[in-house]
Structure formats: C-alpha cells, structure tokens
OpenMM code with the backbone's topology and positions (N, CA, C; nanometers):
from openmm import Vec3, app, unit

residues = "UNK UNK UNK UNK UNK UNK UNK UNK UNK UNK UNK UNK UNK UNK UNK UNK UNK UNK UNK UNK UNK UNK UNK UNK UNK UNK UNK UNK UNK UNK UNK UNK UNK UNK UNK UNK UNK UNK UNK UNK UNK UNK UNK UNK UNK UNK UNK UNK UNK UNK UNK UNK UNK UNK UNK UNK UNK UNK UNK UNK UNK UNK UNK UNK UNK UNK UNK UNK UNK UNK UNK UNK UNK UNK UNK UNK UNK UNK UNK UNK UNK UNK".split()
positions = [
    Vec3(-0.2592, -1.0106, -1.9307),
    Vec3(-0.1438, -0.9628, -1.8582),
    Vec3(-0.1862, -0.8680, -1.7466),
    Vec3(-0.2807, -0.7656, -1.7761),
    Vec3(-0.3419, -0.7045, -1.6622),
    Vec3(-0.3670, -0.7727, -1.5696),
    Vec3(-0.4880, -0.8821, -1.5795),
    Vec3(-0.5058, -0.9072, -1.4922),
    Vec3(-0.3596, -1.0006, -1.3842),
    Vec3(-0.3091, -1.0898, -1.4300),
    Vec3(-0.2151, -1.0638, -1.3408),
    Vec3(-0.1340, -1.0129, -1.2760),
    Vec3(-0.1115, -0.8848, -1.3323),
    Vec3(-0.0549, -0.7839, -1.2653),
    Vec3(-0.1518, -0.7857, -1.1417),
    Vec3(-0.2485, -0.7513, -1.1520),
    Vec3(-0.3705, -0.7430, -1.0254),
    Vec3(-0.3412, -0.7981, -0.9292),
    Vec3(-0.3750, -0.9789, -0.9943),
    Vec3(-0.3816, -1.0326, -0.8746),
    Vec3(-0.1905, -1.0558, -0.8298),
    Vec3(-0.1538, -1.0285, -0.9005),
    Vec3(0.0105, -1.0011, -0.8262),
    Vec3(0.0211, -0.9261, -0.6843),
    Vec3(-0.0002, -0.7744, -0.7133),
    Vec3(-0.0455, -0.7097, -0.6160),
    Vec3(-0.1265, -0.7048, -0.5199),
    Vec3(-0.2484, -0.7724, -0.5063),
    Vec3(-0.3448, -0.8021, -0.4334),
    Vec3(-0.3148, -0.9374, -0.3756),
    Vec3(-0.2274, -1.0395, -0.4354),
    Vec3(-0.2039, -1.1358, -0.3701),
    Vec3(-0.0813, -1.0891, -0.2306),
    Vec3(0.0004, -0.9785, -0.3161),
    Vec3(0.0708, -0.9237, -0.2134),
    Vec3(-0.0009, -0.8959, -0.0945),
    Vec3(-0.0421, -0.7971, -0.1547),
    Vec3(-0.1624, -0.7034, 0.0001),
    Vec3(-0.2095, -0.7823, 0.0835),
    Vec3(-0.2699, -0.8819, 0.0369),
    Vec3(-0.3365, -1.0165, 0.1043),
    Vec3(-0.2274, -1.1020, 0.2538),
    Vec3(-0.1082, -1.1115, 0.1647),
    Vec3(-0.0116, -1.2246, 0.2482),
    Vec3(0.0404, -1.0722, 0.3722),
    Vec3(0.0347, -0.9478, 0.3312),
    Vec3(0.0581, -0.8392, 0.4092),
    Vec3(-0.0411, -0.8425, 0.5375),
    Vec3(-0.1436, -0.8625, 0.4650),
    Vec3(-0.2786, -0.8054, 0.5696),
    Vec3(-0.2400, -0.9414, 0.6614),
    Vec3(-0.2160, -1.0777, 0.6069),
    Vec3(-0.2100, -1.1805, 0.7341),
    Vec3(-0.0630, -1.1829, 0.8096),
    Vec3(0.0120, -1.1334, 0.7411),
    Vec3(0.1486, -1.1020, 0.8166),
    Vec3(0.1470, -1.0015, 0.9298),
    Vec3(0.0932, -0.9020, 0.9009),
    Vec3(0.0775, -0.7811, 1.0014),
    Vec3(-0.0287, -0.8063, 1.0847),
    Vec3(-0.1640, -0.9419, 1.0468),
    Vec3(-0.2212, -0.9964, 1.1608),
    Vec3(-0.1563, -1.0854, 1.2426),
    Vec3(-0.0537, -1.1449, 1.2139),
    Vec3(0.0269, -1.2514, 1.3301),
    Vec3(0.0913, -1.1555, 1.3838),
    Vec3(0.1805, -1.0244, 1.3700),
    Vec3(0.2227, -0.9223, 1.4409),
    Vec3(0.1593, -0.8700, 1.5297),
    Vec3(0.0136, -0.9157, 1.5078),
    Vec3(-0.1133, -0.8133, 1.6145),
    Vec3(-0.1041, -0.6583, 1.5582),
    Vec3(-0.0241, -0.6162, 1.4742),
    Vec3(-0.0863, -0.4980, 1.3880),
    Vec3(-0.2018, -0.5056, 1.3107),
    Vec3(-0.2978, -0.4066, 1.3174),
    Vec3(-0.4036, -0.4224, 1.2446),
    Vec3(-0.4696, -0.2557, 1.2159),
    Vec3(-0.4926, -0.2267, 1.0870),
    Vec3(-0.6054, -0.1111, 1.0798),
    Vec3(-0.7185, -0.1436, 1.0356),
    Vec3(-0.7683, -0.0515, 1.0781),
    Vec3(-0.9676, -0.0997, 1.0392),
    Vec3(-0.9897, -0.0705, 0.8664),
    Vec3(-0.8702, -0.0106, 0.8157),
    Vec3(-0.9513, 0.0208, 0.7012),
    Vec3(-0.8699, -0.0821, 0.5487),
    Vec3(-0.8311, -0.1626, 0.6671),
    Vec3(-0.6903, -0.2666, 0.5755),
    Vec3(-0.7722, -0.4063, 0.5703),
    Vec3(-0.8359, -0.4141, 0.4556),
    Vec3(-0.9372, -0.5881, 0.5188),
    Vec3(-0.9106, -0.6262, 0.4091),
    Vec3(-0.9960, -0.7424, 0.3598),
    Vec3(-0.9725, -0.8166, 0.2513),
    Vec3(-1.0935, -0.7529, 0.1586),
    Vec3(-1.1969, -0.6905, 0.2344),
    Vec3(-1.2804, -0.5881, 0.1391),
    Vec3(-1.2305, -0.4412, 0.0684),
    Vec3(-1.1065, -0.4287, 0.1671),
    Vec3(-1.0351, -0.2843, 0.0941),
    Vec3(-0.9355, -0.3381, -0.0024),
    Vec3(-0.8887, -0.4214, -0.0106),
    Vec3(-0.7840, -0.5125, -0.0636),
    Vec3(-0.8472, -0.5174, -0.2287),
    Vec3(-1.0033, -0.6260, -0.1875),
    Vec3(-1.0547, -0.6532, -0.3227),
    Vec3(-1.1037, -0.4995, -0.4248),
    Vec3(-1.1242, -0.4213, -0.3162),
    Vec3(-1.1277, -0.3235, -0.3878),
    Vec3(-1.0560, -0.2141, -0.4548),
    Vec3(-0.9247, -0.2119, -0.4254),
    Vec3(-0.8296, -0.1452, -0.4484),
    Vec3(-0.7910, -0.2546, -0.6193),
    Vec3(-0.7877, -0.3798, -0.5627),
    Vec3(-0.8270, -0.4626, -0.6923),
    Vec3(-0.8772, -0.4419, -0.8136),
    Vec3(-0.9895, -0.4018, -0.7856),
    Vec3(-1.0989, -0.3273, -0.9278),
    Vec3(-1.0198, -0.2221, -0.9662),
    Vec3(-1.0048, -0.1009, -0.8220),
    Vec3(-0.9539, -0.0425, -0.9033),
    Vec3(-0.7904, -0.0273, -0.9470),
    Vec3(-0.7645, -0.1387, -0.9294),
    Vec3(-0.6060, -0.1193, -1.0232),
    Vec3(-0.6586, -0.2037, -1.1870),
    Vec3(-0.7388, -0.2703, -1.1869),
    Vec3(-0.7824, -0.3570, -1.2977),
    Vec3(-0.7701, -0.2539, -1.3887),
    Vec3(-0.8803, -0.1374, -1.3523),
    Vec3(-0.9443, 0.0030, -1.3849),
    Vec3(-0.8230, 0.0568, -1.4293),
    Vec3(-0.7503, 0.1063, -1.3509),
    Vec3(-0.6759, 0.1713, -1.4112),
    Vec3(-0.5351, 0.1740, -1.4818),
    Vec3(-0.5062, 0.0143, -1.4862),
    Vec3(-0.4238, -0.0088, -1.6157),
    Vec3(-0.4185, 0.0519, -1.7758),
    Vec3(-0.5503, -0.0406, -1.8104),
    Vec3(-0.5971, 0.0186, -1.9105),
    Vec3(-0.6308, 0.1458, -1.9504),
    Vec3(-0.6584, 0.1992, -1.8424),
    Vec3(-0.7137, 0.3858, -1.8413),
    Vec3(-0.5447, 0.4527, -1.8668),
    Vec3(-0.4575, 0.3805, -1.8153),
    Vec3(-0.3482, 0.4969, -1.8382),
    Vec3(-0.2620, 0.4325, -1.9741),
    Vec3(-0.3231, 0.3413, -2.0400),
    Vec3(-0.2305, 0.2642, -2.1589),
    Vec3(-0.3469, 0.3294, -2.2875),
    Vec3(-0.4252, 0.3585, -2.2791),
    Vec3(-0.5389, 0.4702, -2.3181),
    Vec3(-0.4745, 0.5953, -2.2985),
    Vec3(-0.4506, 0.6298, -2.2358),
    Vec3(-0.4299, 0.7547, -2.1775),
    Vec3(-0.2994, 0.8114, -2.2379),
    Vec3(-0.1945, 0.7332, -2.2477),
    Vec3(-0.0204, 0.6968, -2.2899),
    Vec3(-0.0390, 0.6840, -2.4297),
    Vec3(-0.1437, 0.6055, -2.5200),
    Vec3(-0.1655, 0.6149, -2.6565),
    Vec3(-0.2273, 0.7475, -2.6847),
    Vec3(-0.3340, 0.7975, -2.6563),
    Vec3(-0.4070, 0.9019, -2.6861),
    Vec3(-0.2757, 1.0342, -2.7156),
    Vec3(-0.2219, 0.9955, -2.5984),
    Vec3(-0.1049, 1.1303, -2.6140),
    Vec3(0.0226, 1.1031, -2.6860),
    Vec3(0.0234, 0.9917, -2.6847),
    Vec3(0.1501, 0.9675, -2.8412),
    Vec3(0.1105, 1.0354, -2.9618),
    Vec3(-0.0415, 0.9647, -2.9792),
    Vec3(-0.0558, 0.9952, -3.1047),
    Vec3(-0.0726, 1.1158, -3.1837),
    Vec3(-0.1226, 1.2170, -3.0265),
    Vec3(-0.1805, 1.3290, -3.0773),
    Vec3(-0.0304, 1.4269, -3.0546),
    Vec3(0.0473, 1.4053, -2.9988),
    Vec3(0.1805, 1.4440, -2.9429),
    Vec3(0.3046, 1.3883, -2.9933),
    Vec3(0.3062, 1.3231, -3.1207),
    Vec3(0.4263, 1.2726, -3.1363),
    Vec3(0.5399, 1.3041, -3.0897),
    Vec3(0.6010, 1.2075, -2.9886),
    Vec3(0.7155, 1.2672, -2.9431),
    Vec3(0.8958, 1.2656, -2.9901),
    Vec3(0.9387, 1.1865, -3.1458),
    Vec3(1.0349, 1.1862, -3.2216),
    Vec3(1.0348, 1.2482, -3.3612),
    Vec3(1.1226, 1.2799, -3.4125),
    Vec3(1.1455, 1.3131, -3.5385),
    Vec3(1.0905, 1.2139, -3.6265),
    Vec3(1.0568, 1.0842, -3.6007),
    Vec3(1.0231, 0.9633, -3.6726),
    Vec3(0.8970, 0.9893, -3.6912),
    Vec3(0.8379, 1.0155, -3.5585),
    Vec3(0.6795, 1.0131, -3.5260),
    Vec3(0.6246, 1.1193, -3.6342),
    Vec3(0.6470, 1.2522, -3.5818),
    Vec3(0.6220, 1.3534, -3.7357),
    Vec3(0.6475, 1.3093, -3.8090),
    Vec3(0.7556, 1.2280, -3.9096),
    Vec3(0.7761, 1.2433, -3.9821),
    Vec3(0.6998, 1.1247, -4.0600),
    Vec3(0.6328, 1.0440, -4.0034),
    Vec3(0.5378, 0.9513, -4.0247),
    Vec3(0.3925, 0.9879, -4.0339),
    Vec3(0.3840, 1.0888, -3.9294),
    Vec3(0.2150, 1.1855, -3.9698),
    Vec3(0.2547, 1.2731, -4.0373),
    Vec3(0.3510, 1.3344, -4.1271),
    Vec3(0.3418, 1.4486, -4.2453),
    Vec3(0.2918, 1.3379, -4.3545),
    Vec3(0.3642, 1.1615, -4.3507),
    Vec3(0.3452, 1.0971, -4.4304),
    Vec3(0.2169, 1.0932, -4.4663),
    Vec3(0.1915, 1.0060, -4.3916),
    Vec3(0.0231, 0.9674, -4.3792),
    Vec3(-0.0778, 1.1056, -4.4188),
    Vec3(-0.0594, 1.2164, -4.3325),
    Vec3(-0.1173, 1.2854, -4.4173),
    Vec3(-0.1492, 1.3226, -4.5088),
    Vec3(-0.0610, 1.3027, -4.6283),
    Vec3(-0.0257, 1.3267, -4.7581),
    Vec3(-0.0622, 1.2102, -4.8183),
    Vec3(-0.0449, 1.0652, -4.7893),
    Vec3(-0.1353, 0.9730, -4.8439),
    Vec3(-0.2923, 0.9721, -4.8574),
    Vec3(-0.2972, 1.0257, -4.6796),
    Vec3(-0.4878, 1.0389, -4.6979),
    Vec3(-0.5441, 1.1771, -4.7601),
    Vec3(-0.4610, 1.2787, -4.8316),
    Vec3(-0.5070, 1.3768, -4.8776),
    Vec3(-0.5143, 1.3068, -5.0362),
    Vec3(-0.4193, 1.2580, -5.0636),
    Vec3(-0.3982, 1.1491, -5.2153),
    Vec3(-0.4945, 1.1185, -5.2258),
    Vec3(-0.5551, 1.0214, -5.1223),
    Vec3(-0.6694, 0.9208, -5.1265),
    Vec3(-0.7955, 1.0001, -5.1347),
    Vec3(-0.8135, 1.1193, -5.0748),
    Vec3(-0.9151, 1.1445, -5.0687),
    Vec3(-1.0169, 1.2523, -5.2069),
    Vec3(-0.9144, 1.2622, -5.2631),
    Vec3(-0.8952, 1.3366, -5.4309),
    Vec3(-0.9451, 1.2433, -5.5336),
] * unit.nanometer
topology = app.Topology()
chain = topology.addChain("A")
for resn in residues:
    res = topology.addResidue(resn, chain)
    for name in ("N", "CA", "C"):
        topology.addAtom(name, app.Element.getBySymbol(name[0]), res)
C-alpha cells in the first residue's frame, strides 16, 4: 500500500513537471531527478511515522480502554512471571 501511495504522488509530480513544461514554466530544481527523489523519501517516511504513531500509542495510551488493557496485561505478566 505504501508503495502506491508513492508512486501516486510521484506519478502526480511527474504529469505536473510535463504540464508546467508545455506552459514554458520551468524551475531548475523541479526535474524528474528531484521528483525520484522526493520518492525515496516519501517511501521513507511512511513507515517512519506509522512507527512513530505506534511507538506513541503504546507508550501513551490515549483511552480509558487503552489503560485499562495495560493495568490488564500487567497483572497477567506479573502472574506469569511468579
């Protein structure tokens, strides 16, 4: 699924960069090498913030459910560990 998200966006950027070349608009720093690279890094940073979004759930529970599911568990793995 990431990756199509990617090339979603980059296919965008792409049909942009040749649209705004039939306009005769153009920047030097808008190519199909800044394109592919903005690429990587959106690849990059999907995953880094769905990492990032778990890490802090877990350590942050943010509902009454959530605590009330790590008081659980706690108390099972203190069980278990006896």
């Amino acid at each position: 699924m990431n990756a199509d998200i990617v090339k979603q966006i980059t296919g965008f950027l792409s049909a942009l960069l040749v649209f705004l070349g039939f306009l005769g608009v153009s920047f030097e720093w808008f190519t199909v090498d800044s394109i592919n690279a903005f690429g990587l890094v959106l690849a990059a940073a999907i995953p880094l913030a769905y990492n990032l979004f778990t890490i802090y759930k877990n350590h942050f529970g943010f509902t009454k459910k959530a605590k009330h599911e790590k008081v659980v568990l706690d108390r099972i793995n203190n069980k278990e560990g006896k």
